[in-house]
C-alpha positions as CSV (number, residue, x, y, z in Angstrom):
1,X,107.5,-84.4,151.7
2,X,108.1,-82.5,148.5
3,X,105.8,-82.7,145.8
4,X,107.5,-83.8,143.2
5,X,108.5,-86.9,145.2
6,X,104.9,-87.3,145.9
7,X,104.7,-87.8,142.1
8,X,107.2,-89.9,140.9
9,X,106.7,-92.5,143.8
10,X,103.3,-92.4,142.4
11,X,104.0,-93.3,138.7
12,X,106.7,-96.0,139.8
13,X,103.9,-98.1,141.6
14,X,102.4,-97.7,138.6
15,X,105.1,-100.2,136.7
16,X,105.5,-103.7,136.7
17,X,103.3,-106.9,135.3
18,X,100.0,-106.3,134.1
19,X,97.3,-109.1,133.4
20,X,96.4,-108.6,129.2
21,X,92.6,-109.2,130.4
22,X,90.0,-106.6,131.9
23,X,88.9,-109.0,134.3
24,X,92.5,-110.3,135.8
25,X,92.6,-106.3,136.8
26,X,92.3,-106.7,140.5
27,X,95.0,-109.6,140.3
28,X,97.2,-107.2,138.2
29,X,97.5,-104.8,141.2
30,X,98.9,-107.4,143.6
31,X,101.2,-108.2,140.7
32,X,102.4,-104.9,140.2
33,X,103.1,-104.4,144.4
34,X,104.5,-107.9,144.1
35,X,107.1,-106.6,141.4
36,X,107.8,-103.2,142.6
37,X,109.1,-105.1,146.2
38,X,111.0,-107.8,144.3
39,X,113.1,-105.2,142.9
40,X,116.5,-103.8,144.7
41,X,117.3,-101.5,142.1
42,X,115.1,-99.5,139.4
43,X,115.7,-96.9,137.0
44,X,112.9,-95.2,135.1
45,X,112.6,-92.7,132.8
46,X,110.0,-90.9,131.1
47,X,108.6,-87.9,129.2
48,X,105.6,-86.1,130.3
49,X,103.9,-84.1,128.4
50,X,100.7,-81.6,128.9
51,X,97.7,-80.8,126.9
52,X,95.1,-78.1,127.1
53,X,93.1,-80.9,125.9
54,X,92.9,-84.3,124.1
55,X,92.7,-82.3,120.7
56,X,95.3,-80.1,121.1
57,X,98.2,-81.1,118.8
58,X,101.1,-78.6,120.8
59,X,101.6,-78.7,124.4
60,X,102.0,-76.3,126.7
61,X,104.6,-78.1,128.6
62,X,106.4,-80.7,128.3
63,X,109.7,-82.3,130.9
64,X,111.7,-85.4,131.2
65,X,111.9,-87.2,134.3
66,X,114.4,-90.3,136.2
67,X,113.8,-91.9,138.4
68,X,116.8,-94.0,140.5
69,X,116.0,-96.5,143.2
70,X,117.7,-99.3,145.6
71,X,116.2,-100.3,148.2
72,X,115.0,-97.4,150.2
73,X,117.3,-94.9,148.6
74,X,115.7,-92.3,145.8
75,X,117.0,-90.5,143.1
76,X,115.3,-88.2,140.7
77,X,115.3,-85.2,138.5
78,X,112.3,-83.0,137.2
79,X,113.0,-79.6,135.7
80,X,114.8,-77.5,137.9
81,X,114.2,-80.2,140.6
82,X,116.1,-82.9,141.6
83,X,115.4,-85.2,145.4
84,X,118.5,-87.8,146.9
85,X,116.8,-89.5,149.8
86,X,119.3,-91.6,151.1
87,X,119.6,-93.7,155.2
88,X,120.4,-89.9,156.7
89,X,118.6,-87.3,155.2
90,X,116.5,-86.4,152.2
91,X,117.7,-83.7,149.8
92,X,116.5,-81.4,147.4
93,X,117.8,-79.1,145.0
94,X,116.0,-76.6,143.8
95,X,118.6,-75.2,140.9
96,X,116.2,-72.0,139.8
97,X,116.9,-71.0,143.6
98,X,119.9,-72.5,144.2
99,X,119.2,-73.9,147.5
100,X,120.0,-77.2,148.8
101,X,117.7,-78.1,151.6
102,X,118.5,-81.2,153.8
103,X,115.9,-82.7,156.0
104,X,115.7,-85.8,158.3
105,X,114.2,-88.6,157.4
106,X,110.5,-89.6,158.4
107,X,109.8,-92.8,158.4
108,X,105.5,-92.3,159.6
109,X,105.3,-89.9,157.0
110,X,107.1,-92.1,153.8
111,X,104.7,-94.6,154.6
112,X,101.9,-93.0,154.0
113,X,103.1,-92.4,150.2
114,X,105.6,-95.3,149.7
115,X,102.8,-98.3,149.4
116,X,99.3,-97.1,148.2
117,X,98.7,-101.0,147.6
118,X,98.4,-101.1,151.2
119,X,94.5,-99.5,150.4
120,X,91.7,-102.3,150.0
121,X,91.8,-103.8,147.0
122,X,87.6,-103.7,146.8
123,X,88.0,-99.7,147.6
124,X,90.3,-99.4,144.4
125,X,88.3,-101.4,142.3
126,X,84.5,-99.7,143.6
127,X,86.8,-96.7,142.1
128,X,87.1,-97.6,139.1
129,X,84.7,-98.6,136.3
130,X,85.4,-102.1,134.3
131,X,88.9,-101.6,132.4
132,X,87.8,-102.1,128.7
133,X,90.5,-103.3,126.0
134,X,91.1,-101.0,123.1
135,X,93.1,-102.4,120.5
136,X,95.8,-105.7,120.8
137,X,98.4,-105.4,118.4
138,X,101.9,-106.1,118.2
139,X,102.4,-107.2,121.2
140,X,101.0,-104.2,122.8
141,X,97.9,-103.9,124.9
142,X,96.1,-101.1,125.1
143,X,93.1,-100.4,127.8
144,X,91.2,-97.6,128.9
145,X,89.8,-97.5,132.6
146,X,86.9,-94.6,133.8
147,X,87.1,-93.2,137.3
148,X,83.6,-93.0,138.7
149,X,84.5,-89.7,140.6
150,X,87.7,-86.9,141.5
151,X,89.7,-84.5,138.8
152,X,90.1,-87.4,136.5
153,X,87.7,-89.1,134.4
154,X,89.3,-91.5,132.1
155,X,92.9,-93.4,132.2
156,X,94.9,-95.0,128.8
157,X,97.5,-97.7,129.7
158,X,99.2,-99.1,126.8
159,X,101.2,-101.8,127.8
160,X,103.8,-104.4,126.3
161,X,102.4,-108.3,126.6
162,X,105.9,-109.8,125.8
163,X,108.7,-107.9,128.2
164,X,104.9,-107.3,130.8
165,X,106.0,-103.1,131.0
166,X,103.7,-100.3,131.0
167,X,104.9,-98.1,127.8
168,X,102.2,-95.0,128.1
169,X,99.8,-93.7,130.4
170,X,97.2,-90.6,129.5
171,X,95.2,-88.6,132.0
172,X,91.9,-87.5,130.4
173,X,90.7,-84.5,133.3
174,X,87.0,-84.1,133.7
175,X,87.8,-80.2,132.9
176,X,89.7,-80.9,129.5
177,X,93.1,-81.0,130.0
178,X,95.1,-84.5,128.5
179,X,98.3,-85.4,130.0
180,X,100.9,-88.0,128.2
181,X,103.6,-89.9,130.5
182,X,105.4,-92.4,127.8
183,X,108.1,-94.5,129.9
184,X,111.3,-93.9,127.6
185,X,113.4,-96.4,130.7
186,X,112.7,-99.3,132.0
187,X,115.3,-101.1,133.5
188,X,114.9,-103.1,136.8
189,X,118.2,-105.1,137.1
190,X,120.6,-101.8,136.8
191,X,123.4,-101.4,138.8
192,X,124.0,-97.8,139.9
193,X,127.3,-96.2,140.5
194,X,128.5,-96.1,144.0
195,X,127.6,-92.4,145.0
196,X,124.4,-92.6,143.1
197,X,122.4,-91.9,146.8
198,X,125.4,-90.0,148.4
199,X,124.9,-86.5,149.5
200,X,128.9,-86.3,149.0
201,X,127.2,-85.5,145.4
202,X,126.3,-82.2,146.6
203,X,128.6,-81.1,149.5
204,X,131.6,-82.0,152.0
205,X,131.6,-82.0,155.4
206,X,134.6,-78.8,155.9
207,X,135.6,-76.3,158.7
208,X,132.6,-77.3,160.5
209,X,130.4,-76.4,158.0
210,X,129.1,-77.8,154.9
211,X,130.8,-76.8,151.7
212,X,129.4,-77.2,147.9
213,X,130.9,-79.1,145.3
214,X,132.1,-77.6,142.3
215,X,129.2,-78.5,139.9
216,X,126.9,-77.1,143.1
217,X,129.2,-74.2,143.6
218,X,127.0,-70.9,144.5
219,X,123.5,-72.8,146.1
220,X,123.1,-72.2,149.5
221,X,122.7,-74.8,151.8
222,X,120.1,-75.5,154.4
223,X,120.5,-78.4,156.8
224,X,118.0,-79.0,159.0
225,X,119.4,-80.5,161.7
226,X,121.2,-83.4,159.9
227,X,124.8,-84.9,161.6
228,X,126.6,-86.0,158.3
């Protein structure tokens, strides 16, 4: 599974309702599983955005990312990367390469990633130290949760009480670096376009072989054994 996919899926569980008190958190994670399923389509986007550490004032990188979904079809674009995963196969295009891999889909292997809320609830929470509330104002919550061990020491939500999003989340690393993700999109009732999840996005299907479109014209493709 590629790692950028590993990612994003990541994040998006990370949207959705949140209880505005530290000790509704437990009941906040069912919420946000309970949203994230509710919804057919989502589109998400965000800015991340990389600090040597919480003091620095310039980063050393900094990317948008989107994030499409319907169902169990995917959609997204990091830098140079960009995933489809639609009913057939899932895609990636690497555009500093200019490949276009296709690979079957596997279902034992997306579970693993598509619903961490399947982990105890008492595990996730013996993880975690009691989320403390920062500041409330405006409307906005904002909290700040310690992990008791791994690469990451400290988490920042900030989150919006009145349309129940998650605006910001910061990474503070037990080794200094500080990493920003502010959710620019939030839209969970979107309607995508019809060839949003179609790999006819990327190629045809011509003298037995599969042919680029124009805007992919030049990237070689790889198909892995996929009957489109």
């Amino acid at each position: 599974m590629n790692k950028y996919y590993l990612f994003f899926i990541s994040v998006v569980y990370c949207l959705g309702p949140f209880q505005t008190k530290a000790q509704d958190f437990k009941q906040a994670l069912l919420n946000m599983r309970q949203q994230y399923e509710a919804s057919e389509n989502m589109h998400v986007e965000m800015r991340v955005t990389v600090f040597d550490d919480s003091t620095a004032s310039n980063p050393f990188f900094q990317e948008k990312a989107m994030i499409k979904r319907q169902n169990d079809s995917y959609y997204q674009v990091f830098g140079n990367m960009e995933m489809m995963m639609n009913a057939k196969a899932i895609i990636v295009v690497n555009k500093e390469a200019k490949t276009i891999v296709c690979n079957p889909r596997n279902p034992a292997a997306e579970e693993q990633v598509k619903d961490p809320f399947q982990l105890n609830l008492d595990s996730i929470m013996n993880f975690y130290e009691e989320p403390k509330l920062l500041s409330s104002e405006a409307g906005v919550d904002r909290y700040s949760i310690r992990q008791k061990q791994g690469p990451i020491g400290k988490v920042e939500l900030a989150i919006d009480t009145e349309r129940n999003q998650l605006l910001k989340l910061a990474y503070h690393y037990v080794q200094g670096q500080y990493v920003e993700i502010d959710f620019l999109v939030f839209d969970n009732q979107v309607q995508f376009p019809k060839n949003t999840f179609s790999e006819t996005k990327y190629f045809s299907w011509r003298e037995d072989q599969l042919k680029a479109t124009p805007k992919y014209m030049g990237y070689q493709i790889l198909n892995n054994g996929i009957n489109f």
